[in-house]
C-alpha positions as CSV (number, residue, x, y, z in Angstrom):
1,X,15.6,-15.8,-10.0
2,X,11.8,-16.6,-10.3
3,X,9.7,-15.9,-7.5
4,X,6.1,-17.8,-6.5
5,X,3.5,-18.4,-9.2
6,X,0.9,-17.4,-7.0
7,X,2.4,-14.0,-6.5
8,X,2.7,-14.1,-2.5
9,X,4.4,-11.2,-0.6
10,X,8.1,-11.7,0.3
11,X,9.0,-12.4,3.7
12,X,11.9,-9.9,4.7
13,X,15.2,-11.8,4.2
14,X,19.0,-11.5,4.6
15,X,21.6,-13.6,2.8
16,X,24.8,-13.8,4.6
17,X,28.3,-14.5,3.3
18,X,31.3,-15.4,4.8
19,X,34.6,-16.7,4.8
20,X,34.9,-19.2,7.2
21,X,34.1,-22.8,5.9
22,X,35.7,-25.8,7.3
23,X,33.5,-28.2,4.7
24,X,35.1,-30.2,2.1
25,X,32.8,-28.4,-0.4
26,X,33.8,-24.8,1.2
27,X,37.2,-25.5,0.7
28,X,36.8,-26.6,-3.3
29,X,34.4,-24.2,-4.5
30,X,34.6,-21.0,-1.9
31,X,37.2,-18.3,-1.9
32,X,38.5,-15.1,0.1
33,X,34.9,-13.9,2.2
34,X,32.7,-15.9,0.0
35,X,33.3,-19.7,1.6
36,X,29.9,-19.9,3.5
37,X,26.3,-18.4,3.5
38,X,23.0,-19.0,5.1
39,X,19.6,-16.8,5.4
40,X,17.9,-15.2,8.1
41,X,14.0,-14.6,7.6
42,X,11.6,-12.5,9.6
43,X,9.1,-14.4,10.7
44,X,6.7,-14.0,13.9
45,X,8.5,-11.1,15.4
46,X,11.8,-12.8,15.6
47,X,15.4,-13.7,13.0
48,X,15.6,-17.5,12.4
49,X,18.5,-18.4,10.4
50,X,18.7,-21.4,8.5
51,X,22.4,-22.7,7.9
52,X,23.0,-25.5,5.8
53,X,26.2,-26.0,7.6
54,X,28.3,-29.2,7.3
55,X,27.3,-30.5,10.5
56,X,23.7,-30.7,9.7
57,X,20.9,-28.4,9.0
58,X,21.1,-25.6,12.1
59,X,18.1,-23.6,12.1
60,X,18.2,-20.5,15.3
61,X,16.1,-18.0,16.3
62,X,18.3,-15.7,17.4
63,X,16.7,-11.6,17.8
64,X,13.2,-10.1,17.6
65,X,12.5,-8.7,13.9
66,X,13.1,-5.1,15.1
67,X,16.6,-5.9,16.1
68,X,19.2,-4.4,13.0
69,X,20.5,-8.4,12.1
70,X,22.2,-7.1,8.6
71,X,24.2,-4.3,10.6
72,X,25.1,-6.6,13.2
73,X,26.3,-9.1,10.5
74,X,27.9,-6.0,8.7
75,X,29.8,-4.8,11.4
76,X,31.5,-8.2,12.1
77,X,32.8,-8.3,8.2
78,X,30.0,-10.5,7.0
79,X,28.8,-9.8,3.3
80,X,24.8,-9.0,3.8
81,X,22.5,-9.0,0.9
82,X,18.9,-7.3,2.1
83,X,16.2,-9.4,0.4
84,X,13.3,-11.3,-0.1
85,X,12.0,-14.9,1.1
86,X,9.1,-16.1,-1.6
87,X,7.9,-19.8,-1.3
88,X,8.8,-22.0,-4.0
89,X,7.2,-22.7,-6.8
90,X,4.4,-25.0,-6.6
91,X,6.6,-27.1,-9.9
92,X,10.1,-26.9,-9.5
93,X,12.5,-26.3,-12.5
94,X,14.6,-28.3,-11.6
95,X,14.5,-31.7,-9.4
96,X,17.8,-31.7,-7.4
97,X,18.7,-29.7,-5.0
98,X,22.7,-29.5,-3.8
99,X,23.0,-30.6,-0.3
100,X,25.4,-27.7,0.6
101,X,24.8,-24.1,2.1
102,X,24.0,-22.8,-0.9
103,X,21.6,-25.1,-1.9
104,X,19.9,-24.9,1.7
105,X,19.8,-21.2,1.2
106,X,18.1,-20.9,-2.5
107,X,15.4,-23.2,-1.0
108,X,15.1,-20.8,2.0
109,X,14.9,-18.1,0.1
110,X,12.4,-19.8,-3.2
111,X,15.3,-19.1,-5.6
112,X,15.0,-21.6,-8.6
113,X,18.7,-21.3,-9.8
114,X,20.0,-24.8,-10.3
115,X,23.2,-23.9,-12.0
116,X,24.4,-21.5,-9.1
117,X,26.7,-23.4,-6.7
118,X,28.7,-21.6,-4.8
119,X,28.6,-18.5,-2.8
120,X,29.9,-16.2,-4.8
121,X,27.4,-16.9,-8.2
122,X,24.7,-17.0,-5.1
123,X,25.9,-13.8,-3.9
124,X,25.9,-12.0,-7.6
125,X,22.4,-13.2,-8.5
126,X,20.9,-11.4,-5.9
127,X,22.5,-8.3,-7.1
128,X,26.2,-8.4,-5.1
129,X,29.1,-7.1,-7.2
130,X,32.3,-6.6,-5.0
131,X,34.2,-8.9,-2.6
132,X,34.0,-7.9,0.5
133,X,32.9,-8.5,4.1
134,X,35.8,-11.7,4.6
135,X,34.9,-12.6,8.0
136,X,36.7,-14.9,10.8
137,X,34.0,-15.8,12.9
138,X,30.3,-16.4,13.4
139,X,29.1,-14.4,16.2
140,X,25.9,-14.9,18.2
141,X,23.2,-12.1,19.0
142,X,21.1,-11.8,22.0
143,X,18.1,-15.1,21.9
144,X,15.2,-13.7,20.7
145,X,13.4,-14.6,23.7
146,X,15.7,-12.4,26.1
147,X,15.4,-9.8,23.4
148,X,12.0,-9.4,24.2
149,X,11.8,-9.6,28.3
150,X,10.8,-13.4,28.5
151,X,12.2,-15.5,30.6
């Protein structure tokens, strides 16, 4: 994984894993809790989560930044990996990008890896090792808006 040229700070990041995925690609390339991912970044006191899900590009702001998102992700059986979001490179390595969650993911997160595919490689280059965290369902947390009193 490369980070920015210029040496920016890291955004605070999750990468979630899962094993839910309905997609065609999900299906051929996933396996046990490692089907699906998608990142969360904090950014302007709230979680956004980008999801390169089949049905489009989803992108949520869900909680306020001070709200535990990788325990609540945990505690449903998600896999959570706690990292960093660096902007990409101003020259990419490599031109393509895979139109699938992992793809929309890496670019979340400005990870040049163009030979990681699926979730699981994803998962391992940012330092995963075991399978675990299978998980049957996508929950939602509180909007980030009620989280902090707005109406």
């Amino acid at each position: 994984m490369e980070g920015p040229e210029d040496g920016a700070p890291a955004v605070r990041a999750l990468a979630v894993f899962h094993g839910q995925g309905a997609g065609v690609w999900s299906r051929a390339l996933g396996s046990g809790g490692f089907r699906h991912c998608f990142a969360a970044l904090a950014l302007n006191g709230c979680w956004v989560v980008v999801d390169g899900a089949d049905a489009g590009l989803p992108i949520d702001v869900l909680a306020g930044a001070e709200f535990d998102l990788a325990g609540f992700y945990r505690r449903q059986g998600f896999t959570v990996v706690e990292t960093g979001a660096r902007p990409p490179p101003s020259r990419p390595l490599w031109p393509f990008m895979a139109a699938t969650c992992v793809g929309v993911t890496k670019l979340t997160l400005g990870i040049r890896a163009p030979f990681v595919l699926t979730p699981w490689r994803l998962y391992r280059l940012l330092g995963g090792g075991s399978r675990s965290g299978d998980a049957t369902k996508r929950p939602s947390p509180k909007p980030c808006h009620e989280e902090q009193g707005e109406e």
